[in-house]
N, CA, C and O atoms as a GROMACS GRO file, in nm:
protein
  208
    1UNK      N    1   1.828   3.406  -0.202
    1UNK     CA    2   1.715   3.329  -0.251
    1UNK      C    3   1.717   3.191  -0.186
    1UNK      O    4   1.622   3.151  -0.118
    2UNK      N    5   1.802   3.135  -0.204
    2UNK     CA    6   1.835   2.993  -0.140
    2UNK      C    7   1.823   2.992   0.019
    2UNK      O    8   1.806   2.896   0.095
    3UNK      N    9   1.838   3.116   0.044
    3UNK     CA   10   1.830   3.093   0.241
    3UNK      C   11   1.664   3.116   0.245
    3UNK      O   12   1.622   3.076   0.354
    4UNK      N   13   1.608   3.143   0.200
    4UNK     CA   14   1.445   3.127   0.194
    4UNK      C   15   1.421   3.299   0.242
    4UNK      O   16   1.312   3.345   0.276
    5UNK      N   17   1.536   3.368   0.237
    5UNK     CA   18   1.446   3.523   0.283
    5UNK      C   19   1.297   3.588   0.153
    5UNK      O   20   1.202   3.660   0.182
    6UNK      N   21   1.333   3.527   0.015
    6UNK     CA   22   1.240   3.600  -0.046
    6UNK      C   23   1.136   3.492  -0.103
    6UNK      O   24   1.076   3.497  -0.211
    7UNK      N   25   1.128   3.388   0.001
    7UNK     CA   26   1.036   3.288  -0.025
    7UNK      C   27   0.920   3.360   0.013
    7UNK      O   28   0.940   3.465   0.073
    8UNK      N   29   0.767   3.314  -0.017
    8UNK     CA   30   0.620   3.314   0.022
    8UNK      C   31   0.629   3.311   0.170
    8UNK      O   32   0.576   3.399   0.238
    9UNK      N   33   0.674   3.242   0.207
    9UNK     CA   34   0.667   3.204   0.345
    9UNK      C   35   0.797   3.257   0.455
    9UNK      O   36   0.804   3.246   0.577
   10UNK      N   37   0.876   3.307   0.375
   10UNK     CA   38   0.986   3.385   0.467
   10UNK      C   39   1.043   3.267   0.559
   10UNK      O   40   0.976   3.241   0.659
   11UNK      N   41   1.131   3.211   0.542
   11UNK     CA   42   1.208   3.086   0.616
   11UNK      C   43   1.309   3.137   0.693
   11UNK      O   44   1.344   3.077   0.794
   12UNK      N   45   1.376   3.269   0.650
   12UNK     CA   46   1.496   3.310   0.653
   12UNK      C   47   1.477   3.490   0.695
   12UNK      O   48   1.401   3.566   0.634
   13UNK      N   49   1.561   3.528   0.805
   13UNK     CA   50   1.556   3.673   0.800
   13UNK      C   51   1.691   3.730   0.784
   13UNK      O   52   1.771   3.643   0.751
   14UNK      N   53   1.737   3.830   0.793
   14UNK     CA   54   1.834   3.886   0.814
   14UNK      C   55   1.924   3.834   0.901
   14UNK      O   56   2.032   3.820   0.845
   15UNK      N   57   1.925   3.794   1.026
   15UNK     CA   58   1.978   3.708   1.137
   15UNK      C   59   2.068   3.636   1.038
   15UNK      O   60   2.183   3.657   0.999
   16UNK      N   61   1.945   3.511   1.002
   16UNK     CA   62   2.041   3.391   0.939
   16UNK      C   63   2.072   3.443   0.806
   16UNK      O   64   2.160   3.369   0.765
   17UNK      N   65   2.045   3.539   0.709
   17UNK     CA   66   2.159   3.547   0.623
   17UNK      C   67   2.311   3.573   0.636
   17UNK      O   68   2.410   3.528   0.579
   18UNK      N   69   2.286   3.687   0.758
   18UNK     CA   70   2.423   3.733   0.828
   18UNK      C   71   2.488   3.621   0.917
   18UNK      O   72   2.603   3.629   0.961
   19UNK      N   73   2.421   3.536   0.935
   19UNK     CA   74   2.520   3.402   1.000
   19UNK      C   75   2.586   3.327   0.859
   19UNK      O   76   2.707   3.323   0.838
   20UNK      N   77   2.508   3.284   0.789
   20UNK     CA   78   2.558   3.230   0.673
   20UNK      C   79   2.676   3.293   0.619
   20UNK      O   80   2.775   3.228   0.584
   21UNK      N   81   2.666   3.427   0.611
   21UNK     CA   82   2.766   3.520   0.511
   21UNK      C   83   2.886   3.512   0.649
   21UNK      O   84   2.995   3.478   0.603
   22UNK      N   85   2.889   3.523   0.723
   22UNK     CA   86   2.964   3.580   0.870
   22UNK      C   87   2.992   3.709   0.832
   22UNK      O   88   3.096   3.742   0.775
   23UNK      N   89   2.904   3.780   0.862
   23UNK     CA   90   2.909   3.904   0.830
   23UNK      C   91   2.834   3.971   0.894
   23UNK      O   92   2.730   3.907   0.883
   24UNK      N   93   2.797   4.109   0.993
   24UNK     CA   94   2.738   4.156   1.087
   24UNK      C   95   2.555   4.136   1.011
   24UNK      O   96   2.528   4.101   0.896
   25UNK      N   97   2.459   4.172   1.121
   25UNK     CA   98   2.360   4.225   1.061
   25UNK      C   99   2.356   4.342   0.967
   25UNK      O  100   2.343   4.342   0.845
   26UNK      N  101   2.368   4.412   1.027
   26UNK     CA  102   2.427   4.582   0.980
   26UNK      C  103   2.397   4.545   0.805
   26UNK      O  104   2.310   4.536   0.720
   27UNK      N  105   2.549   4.531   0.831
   27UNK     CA  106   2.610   4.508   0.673
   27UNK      C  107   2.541   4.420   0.564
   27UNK      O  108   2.542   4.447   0.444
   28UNK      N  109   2.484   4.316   0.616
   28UNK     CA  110   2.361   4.203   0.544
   28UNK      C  111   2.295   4.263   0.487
   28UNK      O  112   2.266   4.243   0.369
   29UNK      N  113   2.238   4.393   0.587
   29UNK     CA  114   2.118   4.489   0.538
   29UNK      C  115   2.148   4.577   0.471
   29UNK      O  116   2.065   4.580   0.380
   30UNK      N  117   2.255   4.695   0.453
   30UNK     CA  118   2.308   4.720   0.391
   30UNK      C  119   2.322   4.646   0.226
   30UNK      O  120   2.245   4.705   0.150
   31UNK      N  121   2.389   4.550   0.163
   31UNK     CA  122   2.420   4.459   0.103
   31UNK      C  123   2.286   4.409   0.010
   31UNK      O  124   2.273   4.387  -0.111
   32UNK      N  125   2.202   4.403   0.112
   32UNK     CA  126   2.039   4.354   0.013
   32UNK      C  127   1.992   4.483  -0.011
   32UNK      O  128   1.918   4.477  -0.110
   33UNK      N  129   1.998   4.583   0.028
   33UNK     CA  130   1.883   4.703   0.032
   33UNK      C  131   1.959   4.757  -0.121
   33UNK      O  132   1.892   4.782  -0.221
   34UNK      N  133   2.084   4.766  -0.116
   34UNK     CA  134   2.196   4.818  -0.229
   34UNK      C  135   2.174   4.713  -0.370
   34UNK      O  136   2.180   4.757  -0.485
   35UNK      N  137   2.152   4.592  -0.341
   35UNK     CA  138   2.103   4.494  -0.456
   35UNK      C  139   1.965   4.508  -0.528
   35UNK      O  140   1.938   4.514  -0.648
   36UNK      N  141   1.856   4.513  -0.373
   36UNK     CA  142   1.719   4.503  -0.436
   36UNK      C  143   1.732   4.662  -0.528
   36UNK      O  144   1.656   4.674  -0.624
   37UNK      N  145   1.830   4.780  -0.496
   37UNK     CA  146   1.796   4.897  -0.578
   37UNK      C  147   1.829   4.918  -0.656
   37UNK      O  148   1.799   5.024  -0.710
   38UNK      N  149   1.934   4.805  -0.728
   38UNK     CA  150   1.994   4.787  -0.844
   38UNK      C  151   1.884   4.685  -0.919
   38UNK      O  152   1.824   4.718  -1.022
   39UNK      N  153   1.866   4.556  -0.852
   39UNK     CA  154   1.764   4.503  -0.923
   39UNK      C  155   1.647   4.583  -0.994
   39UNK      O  156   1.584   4.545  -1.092
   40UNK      N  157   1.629   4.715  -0.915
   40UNK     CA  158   1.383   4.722  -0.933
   40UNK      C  159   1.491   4.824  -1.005
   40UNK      O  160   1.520   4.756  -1.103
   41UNK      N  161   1.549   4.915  -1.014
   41UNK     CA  162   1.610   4.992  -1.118
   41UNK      C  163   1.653   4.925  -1.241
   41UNK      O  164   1.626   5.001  -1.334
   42UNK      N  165   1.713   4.807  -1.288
   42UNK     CA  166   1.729   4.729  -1.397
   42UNK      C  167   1.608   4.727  -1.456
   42UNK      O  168   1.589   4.783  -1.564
   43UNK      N  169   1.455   4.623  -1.353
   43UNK     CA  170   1.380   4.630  -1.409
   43UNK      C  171   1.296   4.734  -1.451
   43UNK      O  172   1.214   4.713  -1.540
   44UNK      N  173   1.308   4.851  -1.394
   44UNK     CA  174   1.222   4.945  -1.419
   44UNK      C  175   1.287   5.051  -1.561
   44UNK      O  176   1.234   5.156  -1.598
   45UNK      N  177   1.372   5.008  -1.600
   45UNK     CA  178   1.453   5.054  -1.730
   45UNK      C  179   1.367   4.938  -1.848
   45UNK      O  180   1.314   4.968  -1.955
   46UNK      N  181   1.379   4.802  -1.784
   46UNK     CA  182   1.314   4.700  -1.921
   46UNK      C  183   1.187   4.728  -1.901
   46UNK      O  184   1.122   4.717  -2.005
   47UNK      N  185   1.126   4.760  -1.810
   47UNK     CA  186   0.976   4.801  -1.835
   47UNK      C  187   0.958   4.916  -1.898
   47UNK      O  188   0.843   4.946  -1.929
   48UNK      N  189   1.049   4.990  -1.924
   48UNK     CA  190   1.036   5.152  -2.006
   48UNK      C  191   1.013   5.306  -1.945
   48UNK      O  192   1.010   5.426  -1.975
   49UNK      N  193   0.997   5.184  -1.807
   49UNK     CA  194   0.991   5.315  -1.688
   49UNK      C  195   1.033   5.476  -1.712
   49UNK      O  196   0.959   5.574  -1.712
   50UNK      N  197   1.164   5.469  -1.732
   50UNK     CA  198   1.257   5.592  -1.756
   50UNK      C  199   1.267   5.643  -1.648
   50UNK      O  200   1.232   5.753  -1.690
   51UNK      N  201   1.284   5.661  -1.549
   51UNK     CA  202   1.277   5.745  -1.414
   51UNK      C  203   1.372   5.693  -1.350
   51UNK      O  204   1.364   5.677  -1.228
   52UNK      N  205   1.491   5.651  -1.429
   52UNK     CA  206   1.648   5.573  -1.331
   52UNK      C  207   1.730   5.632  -1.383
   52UNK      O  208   1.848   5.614  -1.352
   0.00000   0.00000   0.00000
């Protein structure tokens, strides 16, 4: 959030998160894709979804 990747305006891509972290691209992507599917699955349980 703070590196600006999920800002309006996108400040930040993958590149510079994986410089920040020192950690390959690869793995950056990896790392968010595994979070955002834990995140929209959390929320989609408090929305009543049921389908997680």
């Amino acid at each position: 959030m703070r590196a600006g990747y999920y800002g309006h305006e996108k400040s930040a891509g993958i590149e510079d998160i994986a410089e920040e972290l020192g950690i390959g691209t690869t793995t950056t992507w990896e790392h968010l894709a595994r979070a955002e599917g834990k995140v929209m699955a959390d929320l989609a349980d408090f929305l009543g979804d049921g389908r997680t």
